[in-house]
N, C-alpha and C positions, 0 to 999 in steps of 0.2 A: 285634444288632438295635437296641439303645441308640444307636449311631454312626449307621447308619442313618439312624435317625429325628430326631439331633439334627443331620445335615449335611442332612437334608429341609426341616429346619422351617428352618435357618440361610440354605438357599438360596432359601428360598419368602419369608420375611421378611428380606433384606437389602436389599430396594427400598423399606421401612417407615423401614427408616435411613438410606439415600442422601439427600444435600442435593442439592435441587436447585439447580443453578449457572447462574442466567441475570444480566442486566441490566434486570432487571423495574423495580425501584426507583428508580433512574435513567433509564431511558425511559416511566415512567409517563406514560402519555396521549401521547405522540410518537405521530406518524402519520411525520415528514418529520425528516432529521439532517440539513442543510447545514455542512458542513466543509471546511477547504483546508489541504490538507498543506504544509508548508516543509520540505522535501528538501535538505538537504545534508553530505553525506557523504565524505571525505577517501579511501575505498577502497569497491572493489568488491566484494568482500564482504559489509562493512556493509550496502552498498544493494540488492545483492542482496536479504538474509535481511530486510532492513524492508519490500519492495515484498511478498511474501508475505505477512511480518505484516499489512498492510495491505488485501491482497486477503482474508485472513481477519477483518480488522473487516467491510469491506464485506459477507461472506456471514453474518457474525455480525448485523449488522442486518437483513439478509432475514430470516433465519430466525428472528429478534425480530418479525419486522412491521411492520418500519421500514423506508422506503424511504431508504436514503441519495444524497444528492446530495453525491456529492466531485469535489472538485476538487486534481491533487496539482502543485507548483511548482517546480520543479529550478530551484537556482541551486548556484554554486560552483562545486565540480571534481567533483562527482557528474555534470555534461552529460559529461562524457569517459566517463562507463561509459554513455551512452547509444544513442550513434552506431554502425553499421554497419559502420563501415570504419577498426575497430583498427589498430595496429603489429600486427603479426604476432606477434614476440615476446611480447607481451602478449598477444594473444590466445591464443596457446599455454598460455598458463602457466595462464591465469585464463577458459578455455573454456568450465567449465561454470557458472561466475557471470556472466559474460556471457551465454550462450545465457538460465541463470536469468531475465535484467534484461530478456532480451527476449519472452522465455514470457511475463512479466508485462505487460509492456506490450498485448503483445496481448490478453490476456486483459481487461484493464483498458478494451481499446478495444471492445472485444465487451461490457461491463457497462455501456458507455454513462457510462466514468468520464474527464473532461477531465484531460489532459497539459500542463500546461506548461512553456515551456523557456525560460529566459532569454538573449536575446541577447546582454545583456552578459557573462554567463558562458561564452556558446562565443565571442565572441570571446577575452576573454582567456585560455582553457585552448584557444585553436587548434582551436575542431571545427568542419567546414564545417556551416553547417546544411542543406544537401541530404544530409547523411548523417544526421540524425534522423530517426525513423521516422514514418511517415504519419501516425500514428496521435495523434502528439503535433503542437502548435502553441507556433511559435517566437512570442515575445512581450519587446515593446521591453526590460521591466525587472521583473524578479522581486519585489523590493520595492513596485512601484506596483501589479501584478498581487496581493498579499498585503491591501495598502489597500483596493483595491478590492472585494474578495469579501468582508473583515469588515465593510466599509461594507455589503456586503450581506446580513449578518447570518450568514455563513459562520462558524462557530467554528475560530480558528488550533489547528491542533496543527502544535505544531514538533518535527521532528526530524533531531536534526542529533545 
């Protein structure tokens, strides 16, 4: 009866002792988070598993009460896990990071979250940009599109 009544009172009082884990401290008084991601990433994997982290900031600030306005920047050789129309070989190998890259995008384009793609980086990694997806906008230079949104009070997070 002793066991009982002390795995009764154990389970009724462990919510007494749970911390609560938000971002309360740090978004005190936020109503709006403007932010511009710097995306560049040497494989596909990586960028895979960061576009999810990423779409869980975004639901992380909902669910804080914070309406986030991002904006994410592809430059480098991360446009080549972007585009639609793989090597085959490649696409074989790295199927479900790919299809991953593109869950994400859509997803991102349904949150009303801006893509950008830098054109000097699909030229020189060879992506056509009619094989980028709709959903993202090809733009002259990744670095000058970065300038511009922190001139707009965007906060940089880079990840690379």
């Amino acid at each position: 009866m002793k066991k009982i009544l002390l795995t009764l009172f154990l389970i009724f009082n462990l919510n007494l002792f749970a911390q609560k884990i938000d971002d309360s401290v740090s978004l005190n008084g936020i109503k709006e988070a403007k932010s511009v991601f710097l995306i560049d990433f040497t494989d596909v994997k990586t960028t895979a598993f960061y576009l999810k982290i990423i779409e869980g900031t975004h639901k992380g600030f909902v669910d804080q009460g914070v309406k986030p306005e991002m904006v994410l920047v592809f430059i480098g050789k991360t446009v080549k896990y972007l585009h639609t129309s793989q090597d085959e070989a490649f696409e074989m190998e790295y199927e479900e990071y790919l299809e991953s890259i593109q869950n994400s995008i859509k997803n991102f384009g349904k949150l009303g979250v801006r893509m950008e793609v830098c054109a000097v980086a699909t030229k020189v990694f060879n992506v056509d940009n009619n094989t980028i997806p709709k959903e993202m906008d090809i733009i002259t230079d990744g670095f000058i599109s970065l300038i511009g949104w922190q001139t707009q009070d965007y906060k940089l997070v880079p990840i690379f």
